[in-house]
N, C-alpha and C positions, 0 to 999 in steps of 0.2 A: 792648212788652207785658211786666208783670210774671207769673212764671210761678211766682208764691206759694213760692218755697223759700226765699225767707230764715231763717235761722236753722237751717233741718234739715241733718242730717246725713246728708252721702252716701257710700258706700264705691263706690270705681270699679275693679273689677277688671281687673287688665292696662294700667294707668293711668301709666303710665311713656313710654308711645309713644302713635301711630296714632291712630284713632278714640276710643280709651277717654280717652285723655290729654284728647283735643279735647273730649270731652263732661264731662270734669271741670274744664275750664277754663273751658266753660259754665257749670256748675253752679257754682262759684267767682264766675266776674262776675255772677249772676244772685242769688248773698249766702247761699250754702249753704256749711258747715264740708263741706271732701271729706279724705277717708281715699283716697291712692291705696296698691294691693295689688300685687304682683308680685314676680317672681323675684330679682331685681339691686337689692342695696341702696344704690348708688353713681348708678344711673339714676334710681331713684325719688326721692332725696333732692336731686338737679338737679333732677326737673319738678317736684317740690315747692316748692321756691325760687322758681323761675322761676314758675306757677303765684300762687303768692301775693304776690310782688311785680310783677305783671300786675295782680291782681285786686284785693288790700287783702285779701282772706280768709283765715281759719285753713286752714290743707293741711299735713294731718300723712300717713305712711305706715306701711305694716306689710309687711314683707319675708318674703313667702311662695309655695309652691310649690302651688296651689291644684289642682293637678293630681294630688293626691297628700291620705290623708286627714290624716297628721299638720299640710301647711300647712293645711287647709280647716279645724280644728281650733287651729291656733295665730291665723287669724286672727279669731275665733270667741271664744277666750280673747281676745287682742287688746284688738278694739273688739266687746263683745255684743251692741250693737244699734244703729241705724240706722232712719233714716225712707227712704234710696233705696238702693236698691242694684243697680248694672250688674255683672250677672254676666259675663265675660270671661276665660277661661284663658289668652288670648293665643299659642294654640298652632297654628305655621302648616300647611295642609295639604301636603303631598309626596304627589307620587304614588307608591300603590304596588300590586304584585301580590299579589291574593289568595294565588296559587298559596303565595305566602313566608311567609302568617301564620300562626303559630300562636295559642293559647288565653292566652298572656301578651299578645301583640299585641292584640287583641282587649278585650283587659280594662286594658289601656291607653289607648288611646282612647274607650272608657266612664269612663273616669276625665277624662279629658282634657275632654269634651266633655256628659257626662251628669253623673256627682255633681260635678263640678266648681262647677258649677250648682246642683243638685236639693239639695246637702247644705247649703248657702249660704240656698236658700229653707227651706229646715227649722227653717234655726236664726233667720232673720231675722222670717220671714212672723208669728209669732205675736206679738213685741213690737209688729209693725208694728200686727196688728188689736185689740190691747187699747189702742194708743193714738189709733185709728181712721184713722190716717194713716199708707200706703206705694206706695211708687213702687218696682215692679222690671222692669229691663229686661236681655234675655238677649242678647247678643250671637251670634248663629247663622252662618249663612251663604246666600246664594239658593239654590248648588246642591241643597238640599235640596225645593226646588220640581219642579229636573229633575235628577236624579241623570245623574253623570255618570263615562268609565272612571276609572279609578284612585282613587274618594273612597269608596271601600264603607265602610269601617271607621268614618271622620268622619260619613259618612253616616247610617247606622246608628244611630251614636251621638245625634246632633242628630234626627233622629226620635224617637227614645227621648222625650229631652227635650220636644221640641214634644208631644210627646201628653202624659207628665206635667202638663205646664203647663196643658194643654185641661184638664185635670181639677181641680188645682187653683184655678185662675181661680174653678172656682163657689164653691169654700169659704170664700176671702178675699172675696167681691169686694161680700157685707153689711156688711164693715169698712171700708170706701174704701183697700181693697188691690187696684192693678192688677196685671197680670205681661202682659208685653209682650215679644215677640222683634221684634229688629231683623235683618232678613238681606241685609246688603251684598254688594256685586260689587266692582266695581273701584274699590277706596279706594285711593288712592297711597303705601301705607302700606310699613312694610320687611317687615311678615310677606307680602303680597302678591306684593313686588318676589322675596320670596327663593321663594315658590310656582312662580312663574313662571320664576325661574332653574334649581332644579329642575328645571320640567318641560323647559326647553331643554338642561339637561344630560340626560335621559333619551333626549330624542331627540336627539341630537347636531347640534343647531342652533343656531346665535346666540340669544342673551337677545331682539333685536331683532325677529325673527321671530315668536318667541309673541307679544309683548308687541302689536307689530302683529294677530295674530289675532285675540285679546282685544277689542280696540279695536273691530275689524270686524263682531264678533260683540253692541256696544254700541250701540244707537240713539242717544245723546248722543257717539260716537267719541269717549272721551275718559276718564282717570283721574280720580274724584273727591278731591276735596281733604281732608282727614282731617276737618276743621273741620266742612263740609258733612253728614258723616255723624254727628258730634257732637253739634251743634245738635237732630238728626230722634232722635238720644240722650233728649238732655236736655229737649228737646218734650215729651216719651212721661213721662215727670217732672214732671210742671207739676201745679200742684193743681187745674187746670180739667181735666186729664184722665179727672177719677174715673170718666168714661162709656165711657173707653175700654180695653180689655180683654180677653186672648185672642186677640189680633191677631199674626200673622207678616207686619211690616209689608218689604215688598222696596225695599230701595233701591241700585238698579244700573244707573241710566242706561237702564231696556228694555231691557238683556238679556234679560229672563224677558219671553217673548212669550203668556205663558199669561193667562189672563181669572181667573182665580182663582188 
């Protein structure tokens, strides 16, 4: 199936690894120019290479800390506009205690996980609708379906977002501008592996242990493959999706046992 993006231009935030990488690899084989964005200019400029000698496509980068407003700004200045864009800050959860946050903490992961996002749609969303054609997809998380201990902060934050988006969704979406959240579970990714590590360091148990529980707690028992999540990416991208919109789509193996 062709999935109409030839020639457009994608920016894939956090595009250097994981999911984000995999969905830009898609949108590469599938004949879209991608801008991957991220922190490490040394990682980005490998899966750039690699990336476009896979695909035959142009994959240029831009080396930025998107978590932060000057990167959200430099890449902004950067590349000004764009027909897709996956928002991605690439920023792994840890767990942590409220009891230890303060009002810097807090407005840290608003950064991390809300304008990270929301400044990105601000600056893209309106080129998008003068040209009648945009594809934006947010990278989220499930747990924001079932909150769970230790993610208040991320959590918090990625609500914020999901309800901005509900709102915005009506203003773009007479332009054939979607906004879509993706919210993964268990991708086999390094942000993942090291969440997980984390949590086994917290409780002073083997890596093996959580990683088992995890599993248990999945209806498919099993880590998804980056690719997998990429593809349900770059899907949510396609020019036949203009009907689809405002969605927090879950993709985590049945984890989330909820009907909505």
């Amino acid at each position: 199936m062709d999935i109409g993006v030839k020639g457009r231009h994608a920016i894939v935030c956090g595009g250097s690894s994981g999911m984000s990488r995999a969905a830009a690899w898609r949108l590469a084989k599938e004949g879209a120019d991608v801008t991957l964005v991220a922190r490490t200019a040394e990682r980005l400029a490998a899966a750039a290479d690699e990336i476009a000698a896979d695909t035959g496509a142009k994959v240029d980068w831009v080396s930025a800390d998107l978590t932060t407003e000057a990167g959200r700004r430099a890449l902004l200045d950067a590349q000004p506009a764009c027909d897709i864009l996956v928002a991605n800050a690439g920023v792994p959860q840890r767990p942590v205690d409220f009891r230890t946050l303060d009002r810097d903490q807090w407005d840290g992961w608003l950064d991390a996980h809300f304008f990270s996002a929301i400044d990105l749609i601000h600056g893209y969303a309106p080129g998008m609708m003068e040209r009648r054609f945009g594809r934006i997809v947010s990278i989220s998380a499930n747990f924001i379906k079932f909150p769970q201990v230790g993610v208040g902060p991320s959590h918090a934050a990625r609500l914020a977002l999901a309800g901005a988006i509900a709102s915005l969704v009506r203003e773009v979406a007479p332009y054939n501008v979607t906004i879509n959240s993706v919210l993964p579970g268990l991708i086999d990714t390094e942000a993942l592996r090291a969440a997980l590590a984390a949590r086994a360091e917290a409780r002073g148990v083997p890596y093996a242990v959580v990683e088992e529980e995890v599993r248990a707690r999945c209806a498919a028992g099993r880590l998804a493959d980056p690719q997998e999540a990429g593809d349900l990416v770059a899907m949510l991208c396609a020019a036949q999706m203009g009907y689809v919109t405002g969605q927090n789509i879950v993709n985590d193996g049945g984890a989330y046992q909820g009907l909505f």
